[in-house]
Every structure is written in C-alpha cells, then in structure tokens.
DSSP file (Angstrom, degrees, kcal/mol; ACC not computed):
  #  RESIDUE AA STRUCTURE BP1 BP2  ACC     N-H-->O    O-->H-N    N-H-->O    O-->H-N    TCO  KAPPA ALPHA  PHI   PSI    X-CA   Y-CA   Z-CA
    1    1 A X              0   0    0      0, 0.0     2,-0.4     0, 0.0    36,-0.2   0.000 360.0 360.0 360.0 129.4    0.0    0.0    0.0
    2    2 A X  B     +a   37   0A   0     34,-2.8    36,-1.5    19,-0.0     2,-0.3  -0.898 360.0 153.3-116.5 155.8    1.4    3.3   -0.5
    3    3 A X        +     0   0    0     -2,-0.4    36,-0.1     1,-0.2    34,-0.0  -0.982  39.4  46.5-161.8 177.8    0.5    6.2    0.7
    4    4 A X        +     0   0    0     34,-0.4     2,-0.5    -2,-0.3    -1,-0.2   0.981  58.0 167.8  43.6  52.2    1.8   10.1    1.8
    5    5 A X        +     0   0    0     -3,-0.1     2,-0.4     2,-0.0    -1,-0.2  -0.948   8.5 177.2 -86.5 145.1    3.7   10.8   -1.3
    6    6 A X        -     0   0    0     -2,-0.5     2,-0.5    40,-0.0     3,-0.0  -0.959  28.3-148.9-159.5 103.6    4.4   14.2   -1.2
    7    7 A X        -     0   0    0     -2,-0.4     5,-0.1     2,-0.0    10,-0.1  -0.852  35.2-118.9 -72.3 101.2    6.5   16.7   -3.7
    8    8 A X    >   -     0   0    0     -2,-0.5     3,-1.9     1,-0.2     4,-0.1  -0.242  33.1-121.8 -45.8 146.3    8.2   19.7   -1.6
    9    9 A X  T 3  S+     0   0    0      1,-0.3     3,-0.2     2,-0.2    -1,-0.2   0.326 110.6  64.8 -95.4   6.7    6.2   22.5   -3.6
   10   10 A X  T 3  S+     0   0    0      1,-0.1    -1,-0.3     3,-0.0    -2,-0.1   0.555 104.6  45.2 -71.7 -36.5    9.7   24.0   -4.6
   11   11 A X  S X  S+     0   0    0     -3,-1.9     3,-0.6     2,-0.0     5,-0.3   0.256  89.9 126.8-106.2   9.9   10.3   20.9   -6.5
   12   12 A X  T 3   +     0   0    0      1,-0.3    -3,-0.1    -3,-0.2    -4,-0.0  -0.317  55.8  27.6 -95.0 154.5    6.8   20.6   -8.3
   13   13 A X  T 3  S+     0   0    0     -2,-0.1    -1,-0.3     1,-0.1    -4,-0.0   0.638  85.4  93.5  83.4   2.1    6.2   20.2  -11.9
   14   14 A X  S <  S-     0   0    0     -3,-0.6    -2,-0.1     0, 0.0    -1,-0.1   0.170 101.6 -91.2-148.8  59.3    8.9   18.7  -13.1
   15   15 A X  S >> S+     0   0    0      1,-0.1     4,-1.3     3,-0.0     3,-0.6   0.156  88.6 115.2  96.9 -22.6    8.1   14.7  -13.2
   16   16 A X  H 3> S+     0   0    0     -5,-0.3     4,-2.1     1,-0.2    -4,-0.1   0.840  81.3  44.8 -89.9 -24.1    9.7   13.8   -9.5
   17   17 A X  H 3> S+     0   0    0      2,-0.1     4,-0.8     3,-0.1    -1,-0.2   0.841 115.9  44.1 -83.6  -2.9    6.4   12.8   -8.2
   18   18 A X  H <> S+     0   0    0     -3,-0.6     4,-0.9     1,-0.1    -2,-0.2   0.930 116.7  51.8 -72.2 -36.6    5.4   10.7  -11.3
   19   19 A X  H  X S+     0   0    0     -4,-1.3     4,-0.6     2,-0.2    -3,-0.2   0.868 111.9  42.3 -45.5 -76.0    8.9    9.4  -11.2
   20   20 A X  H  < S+     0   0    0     -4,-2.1    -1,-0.1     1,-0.2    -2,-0.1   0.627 110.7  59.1 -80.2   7.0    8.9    8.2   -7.4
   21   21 A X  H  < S+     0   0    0     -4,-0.8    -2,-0.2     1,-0.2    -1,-0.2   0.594 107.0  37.9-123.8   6.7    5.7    6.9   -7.6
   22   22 A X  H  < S+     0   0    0     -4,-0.9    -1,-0.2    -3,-0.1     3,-0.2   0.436 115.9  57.3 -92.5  12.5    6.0    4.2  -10.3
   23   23 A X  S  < S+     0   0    0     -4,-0.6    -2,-0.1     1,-0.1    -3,-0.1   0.397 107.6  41.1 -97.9  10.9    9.2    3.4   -9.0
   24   24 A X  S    S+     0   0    0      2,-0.1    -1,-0.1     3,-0.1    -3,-0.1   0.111 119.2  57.1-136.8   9.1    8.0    2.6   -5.4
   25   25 A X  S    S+     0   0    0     -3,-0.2     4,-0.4     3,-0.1    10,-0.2   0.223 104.0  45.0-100.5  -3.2    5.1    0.9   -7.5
   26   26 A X  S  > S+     0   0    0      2,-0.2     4,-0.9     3,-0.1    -2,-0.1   0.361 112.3  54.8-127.3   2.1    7.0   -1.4   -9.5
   27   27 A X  T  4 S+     0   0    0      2,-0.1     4,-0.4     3,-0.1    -3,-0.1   0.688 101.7  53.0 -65.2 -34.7    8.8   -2.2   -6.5
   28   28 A X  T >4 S+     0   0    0      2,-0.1     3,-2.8     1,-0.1     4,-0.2   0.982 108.8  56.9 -60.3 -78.5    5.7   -3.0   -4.8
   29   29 A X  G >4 S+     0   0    0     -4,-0.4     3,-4.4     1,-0.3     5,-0.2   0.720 103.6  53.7  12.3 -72.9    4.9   -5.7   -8.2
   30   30 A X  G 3< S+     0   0    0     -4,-0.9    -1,-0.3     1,-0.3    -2,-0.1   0.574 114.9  33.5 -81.0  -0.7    7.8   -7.4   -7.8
   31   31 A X  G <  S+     0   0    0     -3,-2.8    -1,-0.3    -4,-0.4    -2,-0.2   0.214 138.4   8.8-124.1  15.8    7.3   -8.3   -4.0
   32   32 A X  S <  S-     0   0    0     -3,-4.4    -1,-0.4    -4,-0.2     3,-0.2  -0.837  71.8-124.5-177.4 144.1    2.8   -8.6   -4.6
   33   33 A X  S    S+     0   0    0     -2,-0.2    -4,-0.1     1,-0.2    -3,-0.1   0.274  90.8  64.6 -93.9  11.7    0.8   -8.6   -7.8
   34   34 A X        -     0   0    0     -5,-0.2    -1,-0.2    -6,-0.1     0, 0.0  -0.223  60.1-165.7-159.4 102.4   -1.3   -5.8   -6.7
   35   35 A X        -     0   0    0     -3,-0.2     2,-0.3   -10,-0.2   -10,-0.1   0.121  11.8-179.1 -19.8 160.5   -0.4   -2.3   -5.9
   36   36 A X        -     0   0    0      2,-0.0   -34,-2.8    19,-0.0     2,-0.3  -0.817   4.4-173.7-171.1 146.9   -3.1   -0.2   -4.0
   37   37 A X  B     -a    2   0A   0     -2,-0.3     2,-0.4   -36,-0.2   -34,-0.2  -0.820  14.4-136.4-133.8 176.8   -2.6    3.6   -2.9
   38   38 A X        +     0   0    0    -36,-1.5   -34,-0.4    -2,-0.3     2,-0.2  -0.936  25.9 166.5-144.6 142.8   -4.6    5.9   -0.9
   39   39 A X        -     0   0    0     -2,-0.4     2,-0.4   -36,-0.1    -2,-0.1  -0.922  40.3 -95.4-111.3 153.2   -5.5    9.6   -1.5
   40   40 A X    >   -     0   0    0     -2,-0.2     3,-2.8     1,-0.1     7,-0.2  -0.630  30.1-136.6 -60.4 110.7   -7.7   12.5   -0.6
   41   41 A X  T 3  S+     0   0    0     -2,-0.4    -1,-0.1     1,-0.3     6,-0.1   0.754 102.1  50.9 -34.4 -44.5  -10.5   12.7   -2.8
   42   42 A X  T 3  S+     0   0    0      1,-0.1     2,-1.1     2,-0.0    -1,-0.3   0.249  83.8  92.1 -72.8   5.9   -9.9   16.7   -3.1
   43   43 A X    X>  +     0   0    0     -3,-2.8     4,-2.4     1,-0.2     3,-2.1  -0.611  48.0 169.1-116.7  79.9   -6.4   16.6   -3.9
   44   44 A X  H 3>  +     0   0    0     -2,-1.1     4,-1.3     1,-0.2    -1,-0.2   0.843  68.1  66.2 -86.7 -10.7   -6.6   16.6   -7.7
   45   45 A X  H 34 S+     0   0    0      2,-0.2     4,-0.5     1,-0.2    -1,-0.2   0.851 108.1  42.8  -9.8 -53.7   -2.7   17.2   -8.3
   46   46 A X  H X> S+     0   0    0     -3,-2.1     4,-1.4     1,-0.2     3,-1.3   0.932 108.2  57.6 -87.2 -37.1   -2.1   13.8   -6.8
   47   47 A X  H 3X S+     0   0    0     -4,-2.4     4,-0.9     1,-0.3    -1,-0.2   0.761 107.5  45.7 -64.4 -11.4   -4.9   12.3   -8.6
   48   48 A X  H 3X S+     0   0    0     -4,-1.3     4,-1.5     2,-0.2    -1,-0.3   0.754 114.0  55.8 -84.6 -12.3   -3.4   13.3  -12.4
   49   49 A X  H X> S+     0   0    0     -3,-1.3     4,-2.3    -4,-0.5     3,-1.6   0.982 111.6  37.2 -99.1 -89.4   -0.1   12.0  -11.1
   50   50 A X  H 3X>S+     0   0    0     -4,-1.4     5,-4.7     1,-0.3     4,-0.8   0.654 112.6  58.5 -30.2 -33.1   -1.4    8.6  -10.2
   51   51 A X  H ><5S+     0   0    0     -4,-0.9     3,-1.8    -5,-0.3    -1,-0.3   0.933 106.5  48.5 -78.0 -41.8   -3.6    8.5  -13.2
   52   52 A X  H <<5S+     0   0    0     -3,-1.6    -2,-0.2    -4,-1.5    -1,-0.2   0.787 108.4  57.9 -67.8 -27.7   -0.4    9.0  -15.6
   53   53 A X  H 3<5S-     0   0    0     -4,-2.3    -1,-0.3    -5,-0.2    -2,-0.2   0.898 127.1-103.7 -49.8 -43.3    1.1    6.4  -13.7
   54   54 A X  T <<5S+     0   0    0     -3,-1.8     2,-0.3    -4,-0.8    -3,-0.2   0.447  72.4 130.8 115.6   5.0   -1.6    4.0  -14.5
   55   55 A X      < -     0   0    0     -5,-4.7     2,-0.4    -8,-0.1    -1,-0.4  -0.791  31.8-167.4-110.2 163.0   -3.8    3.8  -11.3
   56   56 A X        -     0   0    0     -2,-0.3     2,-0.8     0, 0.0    -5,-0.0  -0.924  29.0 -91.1-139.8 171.4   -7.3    4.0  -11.1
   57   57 A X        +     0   0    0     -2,-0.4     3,-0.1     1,-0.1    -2,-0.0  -0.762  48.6 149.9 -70.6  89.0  -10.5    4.5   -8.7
   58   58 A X  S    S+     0   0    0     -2,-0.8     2,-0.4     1,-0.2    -1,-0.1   0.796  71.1  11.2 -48.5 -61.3  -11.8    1.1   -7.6
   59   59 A X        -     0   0    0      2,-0.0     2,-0.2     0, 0.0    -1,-0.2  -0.848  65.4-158.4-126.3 168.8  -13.1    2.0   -4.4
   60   60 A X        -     0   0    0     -2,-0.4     2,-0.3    -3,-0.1     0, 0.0  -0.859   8.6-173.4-127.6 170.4  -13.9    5.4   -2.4
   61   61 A X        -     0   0    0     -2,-0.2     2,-0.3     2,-0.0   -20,-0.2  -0.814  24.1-116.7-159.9 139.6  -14.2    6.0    1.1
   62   62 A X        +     0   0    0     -2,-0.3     2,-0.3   -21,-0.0    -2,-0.0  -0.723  39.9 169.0 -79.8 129.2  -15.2    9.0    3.0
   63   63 A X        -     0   0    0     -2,-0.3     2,-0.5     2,-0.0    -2,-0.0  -0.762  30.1-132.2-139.9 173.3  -12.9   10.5    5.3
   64   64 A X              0   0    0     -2,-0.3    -2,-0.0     1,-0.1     0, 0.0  -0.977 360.0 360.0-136.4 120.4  -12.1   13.4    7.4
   65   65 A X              0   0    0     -2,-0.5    -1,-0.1     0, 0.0   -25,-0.0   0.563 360.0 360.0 -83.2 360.0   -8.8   15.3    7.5
C-alpha cells in the first residue's frame, strides 16, 4: 500500500512525483501482484499524477482530514 507521497512544492512540476511513484510501484509488483494507494478525494494534483502512472479508482471512502 502506498500512501503520503508528497513533492516539496519547490520541487513541483517537473516529473519527480510521477517518477517516485511508479518506481515505489513497481517495487511494490515485484514483491505482490497488486499495488493499492490511498488519496484525498480533493487533492486533484495527486490524482493526475497517479492516473499517468496507471492507477485508477476502484473503491472510495469517505474521510475526514
């Protein structure tokens, strides 16, 4: 499961969180054949990140920061 990936906002926009999160997703693969992440529904940054990666919305859950 991954989860709290985070890009210092100095460092955003150019590829280092698309970057550490298939690489900490094909690490995950090689040791289970299925990956799973968690995000904040409102946080749609991280969701185009994840999506160019290749993940998608199976399930939702309502949650309270």
């Amino acid at each position: 499961m991954l989860g709290g990936i985070a890009t210092d906002p100095a460092a955003r926009g150019r590829g280092i969180a698309r970057a550490v999160t298939a690489a900490a997703t094909r690490a995950g693969l090689r040791e289970d054949p299925m990956v799973v992440l968690w995000m904040y529904a409102d946080n749609g940054a991280a969701r185009r990140v994840y999506e160019q990666v290749g993940y998608r919305v199976t399930q939702a859950f309502e949650s309270r920061r």
